[in-house]
TORDRENDREN-773485 format. One record per residue (C-alpha): residue number from 1; residue in one letter; x, y, z negated. Coordinates in steps of 0.1 Angstrom, whole numbers, m for minus. Example, Ala and Ser with C-alpha at 12.3 -4.5 7.8 and 13.67 -1.06 7.14 Angstrom:
REM residues 2
> 1/A/123/m45/m78
> 2/S/137/m11/m71
***
This chain:
REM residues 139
> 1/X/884/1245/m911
> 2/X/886/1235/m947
> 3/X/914/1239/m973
> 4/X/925/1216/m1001
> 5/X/934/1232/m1034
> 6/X/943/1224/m1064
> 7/X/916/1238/m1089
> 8/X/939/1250/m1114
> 9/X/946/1277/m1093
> 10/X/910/1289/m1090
> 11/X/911/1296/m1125
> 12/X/893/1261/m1137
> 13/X/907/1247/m1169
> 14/X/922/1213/m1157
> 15/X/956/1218/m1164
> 16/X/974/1190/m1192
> 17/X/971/1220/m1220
> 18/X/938/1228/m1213
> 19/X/944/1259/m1197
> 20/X/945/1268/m1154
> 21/X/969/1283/m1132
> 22/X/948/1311/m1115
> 23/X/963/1324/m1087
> 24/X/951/1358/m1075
> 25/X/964/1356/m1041
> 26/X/955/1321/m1035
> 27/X/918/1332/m1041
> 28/X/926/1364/m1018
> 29/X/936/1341/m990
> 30/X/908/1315/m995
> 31/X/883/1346/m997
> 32/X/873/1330/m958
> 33/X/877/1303/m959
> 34/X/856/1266/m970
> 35/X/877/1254/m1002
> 36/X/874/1219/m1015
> 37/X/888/1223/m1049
> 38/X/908/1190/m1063
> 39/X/923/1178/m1095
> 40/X/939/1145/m1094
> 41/X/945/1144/m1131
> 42/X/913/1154/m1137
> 43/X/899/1126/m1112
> 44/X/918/1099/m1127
> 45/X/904/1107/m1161
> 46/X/934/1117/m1180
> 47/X/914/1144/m1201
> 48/X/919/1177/m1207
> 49/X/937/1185/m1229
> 50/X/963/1155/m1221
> 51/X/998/1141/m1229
> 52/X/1017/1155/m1196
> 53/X/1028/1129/m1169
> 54/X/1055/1134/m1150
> 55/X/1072/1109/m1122
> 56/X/1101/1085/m1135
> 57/X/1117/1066/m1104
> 58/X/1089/1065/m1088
> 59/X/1062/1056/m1112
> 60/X/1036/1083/m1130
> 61/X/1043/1084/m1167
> 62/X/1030/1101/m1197
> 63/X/1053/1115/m1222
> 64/X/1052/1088/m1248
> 65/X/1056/1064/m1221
> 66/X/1023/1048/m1213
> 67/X/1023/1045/m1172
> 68/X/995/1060/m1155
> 69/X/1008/1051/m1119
> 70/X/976/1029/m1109
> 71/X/953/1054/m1122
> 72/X/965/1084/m1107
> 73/X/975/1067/m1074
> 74/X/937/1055/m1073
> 75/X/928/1090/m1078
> 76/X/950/1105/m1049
> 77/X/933/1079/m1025
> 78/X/901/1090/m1037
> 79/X/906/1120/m1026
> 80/X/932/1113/m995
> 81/X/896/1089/m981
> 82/X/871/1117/m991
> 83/X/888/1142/m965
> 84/X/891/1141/m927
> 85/X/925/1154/m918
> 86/X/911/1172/m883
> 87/X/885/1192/m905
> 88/X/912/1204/m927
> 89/X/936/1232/m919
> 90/X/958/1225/m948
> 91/X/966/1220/m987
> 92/X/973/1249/m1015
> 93/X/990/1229/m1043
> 94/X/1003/1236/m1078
> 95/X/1042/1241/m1079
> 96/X/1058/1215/m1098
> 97/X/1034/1192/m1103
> 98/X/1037/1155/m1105
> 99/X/1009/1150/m1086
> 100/X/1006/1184/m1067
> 101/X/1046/1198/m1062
> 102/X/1050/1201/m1027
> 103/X/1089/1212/m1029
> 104/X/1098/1200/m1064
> 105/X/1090/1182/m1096
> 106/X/1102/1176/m1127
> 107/X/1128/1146/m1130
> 108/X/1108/1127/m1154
> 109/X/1127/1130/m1184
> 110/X/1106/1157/m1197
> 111/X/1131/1178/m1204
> 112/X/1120/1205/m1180
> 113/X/1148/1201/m1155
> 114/X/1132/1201/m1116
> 115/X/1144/1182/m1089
> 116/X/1136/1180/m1050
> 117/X/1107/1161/m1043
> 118/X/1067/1156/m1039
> 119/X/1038/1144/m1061
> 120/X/1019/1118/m1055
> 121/X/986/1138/m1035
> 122/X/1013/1167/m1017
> 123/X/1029/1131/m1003
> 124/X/1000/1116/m997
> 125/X/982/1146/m978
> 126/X/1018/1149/m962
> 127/X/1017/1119/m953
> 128/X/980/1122/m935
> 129/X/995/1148/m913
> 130/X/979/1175/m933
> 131/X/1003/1206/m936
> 132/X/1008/1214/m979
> 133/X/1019/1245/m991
> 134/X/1031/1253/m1025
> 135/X/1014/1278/m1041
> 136/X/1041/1303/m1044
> 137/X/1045/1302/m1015
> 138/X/1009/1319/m1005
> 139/X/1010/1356/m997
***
């Protein structure tokens, strides 16, 4: 079985400030097992580094206000049609993200406050009957 991950955690530089979000024990875990590594942002072309985006009544914006809901969205169906949800045994996501958050996400008003809720690909995937775990959440 395959596993879904966001590739910020496996240490590749795709996050909005150019850095990554390594996660040793996400690697440990995935040590077994066939990973396919995924960064909607990246996908959808939004650069790296890049204005952060964050999710404003249900629409994918960027910080100075320029929507990015289309793009993004096209991105997470890219990969939601690239996968077939019997081959994989589940998602590793990104906490928090807008497109990865599988408990919570910011409120859009950039302000840092977080609020109950899924991006757009932890929804998605959810949605395909694929299980998502948040990456904290990996022992």
């Amino acid at each position: 079985m395959k596993v879904i991950v966001s590739a910020c955690l496996l240490g590749e530089n795709c996050k909005y400030n150019g850095g990554n979000n390594y996660s040793e024990r996400v690697v440990h875990f995935l040590s077994d097992k066939e990973v396919i590594p995924v960064c909607p942002e990246l996908l959808a072309g939004l650069g790296v580094p890049r204005t952060p985006i964050e999710i404003q009544n249900g629409v994918i914006v960027d910080k100075n206000g320029k929507n990015v809901d289309a793009t993004v969205r096209r991105a997470v169906e890219t990969i939601a049609s690239s996968v077939n949800p019997d081959e994989i045994a589940c998602a590793i996501l990104k906490s928090r993200s807008p497109t990865c958050g599988v408990k919570e996400i910011y409120d859009g008003s950039f302000s840092g406050t977080l609020i109950p809720g899924m991006g757009s690909l932890a929804a998605r995937l959810s949605a395909m009957g694929i299980i998502v775990i948040d990456s904290e959440d990996v022992l």
